[in-house]
Structures are given as structure tokens and as C-alpha cells.
N, C-alpha and C positions, 0 to 999 in steps of 0.2 A: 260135308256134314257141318250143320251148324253146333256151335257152342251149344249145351246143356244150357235151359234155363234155368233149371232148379239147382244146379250144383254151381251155377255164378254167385245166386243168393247165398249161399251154404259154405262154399268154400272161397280161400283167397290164396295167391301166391307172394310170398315174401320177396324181398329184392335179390339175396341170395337165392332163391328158387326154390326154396322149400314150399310145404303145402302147409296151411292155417286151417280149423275146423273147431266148431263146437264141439265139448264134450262130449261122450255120452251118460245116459243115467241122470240128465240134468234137470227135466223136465217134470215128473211129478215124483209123486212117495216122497216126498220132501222132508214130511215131520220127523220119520225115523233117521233121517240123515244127521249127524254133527254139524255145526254150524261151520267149523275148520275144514270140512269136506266139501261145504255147497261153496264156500268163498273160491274152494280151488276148481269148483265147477263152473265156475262163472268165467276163468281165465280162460283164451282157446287154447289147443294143443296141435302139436303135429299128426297130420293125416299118419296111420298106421304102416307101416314097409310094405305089406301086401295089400292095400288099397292105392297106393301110389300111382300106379298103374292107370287103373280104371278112371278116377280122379282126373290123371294129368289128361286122361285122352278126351275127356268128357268138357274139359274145359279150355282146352285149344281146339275141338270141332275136328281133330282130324280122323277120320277111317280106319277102318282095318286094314 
């Protein structure tokens, strides 16, 4: 199985091995947001404990 293309763009692996991703909620409806809110939307985050999974496998290509 090959790597995911769309989660190579989307996501990244730290050196320690964690997972990096964009926010969510980042991208529109903007105006109502505080501006303290979009600054820390803009930082990445850690992929969530139960996406982890999906994630890692989607991006080393390997099988079920």
C-alpha cells in the first residue's frame, strides 16, 4: 500500500514520533472568532489519541 497523498500534505511526524496537524475550526467564520483564538489557530497541534491510529497507518503505507 502506498503512502496517503493527502495526509503527507496534511500531516507530519515529529523526531520524537509524535503526529503534527492543523487545527481544526481554522478556516472560515473567522469574524466571530477573538483574535487570541485564531493566533492559536494558526500554531499546529497534536493529531488527537483516537486518530492516531488511522494517521500513523495512512502515512507509512502499510496494510491491514
Amino acid at each position: 500500500m502506498k503512502t496517503h497523498s493527502g495526509a503527507k500534505k496534511r500531516f507530519r511526524k515529529t523526531g520524537s514520533g509524535k503526529l503534527r496537524g492543523r487545527r481544526a475550526y481554522s478556516s472560515h467564520i473567522l469574524e466571530k472568532k477573538s483574535p487570541k483564538r485564531k493566533r492559536r489557530m494558526s500554531m499546529p497541534t497534536q493529531v488527537a489519541q483516537p486518530d492516531k491510529k488511522r494517521v500513523r497507518t495512512l502515512l507509512t503505507g502499510k496494510g491491514k
